[in-house]
Wavefront OBJ file of the C-alpha trace (Angstrom):
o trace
v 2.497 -18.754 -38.959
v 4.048 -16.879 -35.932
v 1.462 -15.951 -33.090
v 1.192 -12.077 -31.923
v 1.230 -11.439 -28.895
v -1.546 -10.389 -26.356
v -0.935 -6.631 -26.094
v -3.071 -3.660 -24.646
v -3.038 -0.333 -23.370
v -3.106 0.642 -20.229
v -4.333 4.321 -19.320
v -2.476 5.729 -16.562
v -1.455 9.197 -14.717
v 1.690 10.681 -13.619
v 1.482 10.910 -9.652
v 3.642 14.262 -9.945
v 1.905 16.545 -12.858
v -1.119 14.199 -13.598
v -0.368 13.928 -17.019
v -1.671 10.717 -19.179
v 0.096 8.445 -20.696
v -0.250 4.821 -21.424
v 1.018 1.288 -20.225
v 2.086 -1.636 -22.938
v 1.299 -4.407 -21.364
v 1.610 -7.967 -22.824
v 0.372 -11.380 -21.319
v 3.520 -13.354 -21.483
v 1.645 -16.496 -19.922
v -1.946 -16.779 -19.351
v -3.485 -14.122 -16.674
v 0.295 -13.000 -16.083
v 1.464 -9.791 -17.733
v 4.056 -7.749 -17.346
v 4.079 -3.752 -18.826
v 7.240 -3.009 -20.929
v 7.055 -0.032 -22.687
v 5.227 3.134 -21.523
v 4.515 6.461 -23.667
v 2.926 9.880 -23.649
v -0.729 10.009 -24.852
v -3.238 12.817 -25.526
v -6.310 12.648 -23.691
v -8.274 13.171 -27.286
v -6.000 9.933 -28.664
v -6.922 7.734 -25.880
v -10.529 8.454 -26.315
v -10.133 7.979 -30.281
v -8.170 4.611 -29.607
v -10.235 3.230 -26.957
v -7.728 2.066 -24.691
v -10.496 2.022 -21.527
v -13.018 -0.354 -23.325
v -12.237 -3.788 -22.238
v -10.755 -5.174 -18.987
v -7.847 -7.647 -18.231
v -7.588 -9.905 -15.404
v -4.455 -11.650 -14.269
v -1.618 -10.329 -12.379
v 0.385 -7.603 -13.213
v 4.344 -6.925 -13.441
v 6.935 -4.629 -14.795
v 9.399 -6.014 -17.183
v 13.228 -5.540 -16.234
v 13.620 -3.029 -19.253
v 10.170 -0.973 -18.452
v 11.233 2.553 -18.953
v 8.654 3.505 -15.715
v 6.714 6.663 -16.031
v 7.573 9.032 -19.052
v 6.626 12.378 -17.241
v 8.360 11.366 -13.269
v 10.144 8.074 -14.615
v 8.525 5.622 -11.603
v 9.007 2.387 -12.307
v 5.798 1.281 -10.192
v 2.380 2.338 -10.582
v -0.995 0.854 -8.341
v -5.101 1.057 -8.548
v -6.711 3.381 -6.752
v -9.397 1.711 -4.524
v -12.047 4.010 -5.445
v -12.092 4.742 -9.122
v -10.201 1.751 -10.098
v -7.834 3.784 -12.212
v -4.043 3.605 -12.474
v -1.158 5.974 -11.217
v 2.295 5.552 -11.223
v 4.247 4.979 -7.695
v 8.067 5.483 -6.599
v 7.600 2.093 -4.927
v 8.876 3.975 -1.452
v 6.055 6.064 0.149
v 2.705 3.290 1.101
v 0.643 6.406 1.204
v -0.813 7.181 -2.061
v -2.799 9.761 -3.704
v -4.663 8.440 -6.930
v -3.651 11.246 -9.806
v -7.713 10.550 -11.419
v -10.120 11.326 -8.629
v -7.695 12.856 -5.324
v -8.512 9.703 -3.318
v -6.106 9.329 -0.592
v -5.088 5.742 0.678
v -2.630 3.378 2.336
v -1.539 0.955 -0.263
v -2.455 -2.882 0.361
v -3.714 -5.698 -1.619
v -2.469 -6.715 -5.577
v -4.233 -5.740 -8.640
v -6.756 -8.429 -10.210
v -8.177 -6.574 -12.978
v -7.371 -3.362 -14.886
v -9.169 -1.559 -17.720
v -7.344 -2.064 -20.977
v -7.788 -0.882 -24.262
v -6.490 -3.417 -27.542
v -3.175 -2.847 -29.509
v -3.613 -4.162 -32.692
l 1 2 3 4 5 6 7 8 9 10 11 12 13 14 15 16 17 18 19 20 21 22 23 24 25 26 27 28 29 30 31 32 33 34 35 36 37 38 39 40 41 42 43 44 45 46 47 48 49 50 51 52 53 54 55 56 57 58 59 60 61 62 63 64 65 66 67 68 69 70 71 72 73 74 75 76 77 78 79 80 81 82 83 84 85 86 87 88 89 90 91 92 93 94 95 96 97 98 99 100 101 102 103 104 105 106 107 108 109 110 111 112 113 114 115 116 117 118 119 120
């Protein structure tokens, strides 16, 4: 019997309009996983779903193939120091504004955790 695959949801925001949407992410190796898919998502659906109740640790890549934001099409996104919450990035400009709570910051550092929600 074939495995499935370690898959969640990760809540994001558009850095242009501020619009949700959510991150597929799958673990293709332990603690290593890499977002391939990305879609638009209803504030009221995430809630329902639950795609903020768990958290992933690891690091954190885009696939080759990740279609990036679907409201700005970034192909990047970081986590804002301060609410720990994801927006998506142009991968050009190291000063960032997190979409979530208006913190303003210079990016440094890599991601170690994330809030995640199961896909299943």
């Amino acid at each position: 019997m074939e495995e499935k695959p370690n898959v969640v949801i990760i809540l994001a925001r558009c850095s242009q309009n501020h619009q949700l949407y959510g991150m597929r992410m799958e673990e293709k190796l332990t603690g290593q996983w890499m977002a391939d898919w990305a879609f638009i998502i209803k504030e009221t659906m995430a809630k329902k779903e639950g795609y903020d109740r768990t958290v992933i640790h690891g690091s954190f890549f885009t696939y080759q193939t990740f279609p990036g934001c679907p409201h700005c099409h970034a192909l990047n996104f970081f986590q804002c120091g301060s609410c720990k919450k994801v927006t998506c990035w142009n991968g050009e400009s190291r000063n960032v504004v997190c979409a979530w709570c208006g913190n303003e910051g210079k990016l440094e550092g890599t991601i170690e955790s994330l809030g995640a929600g199961d896909d299943r």
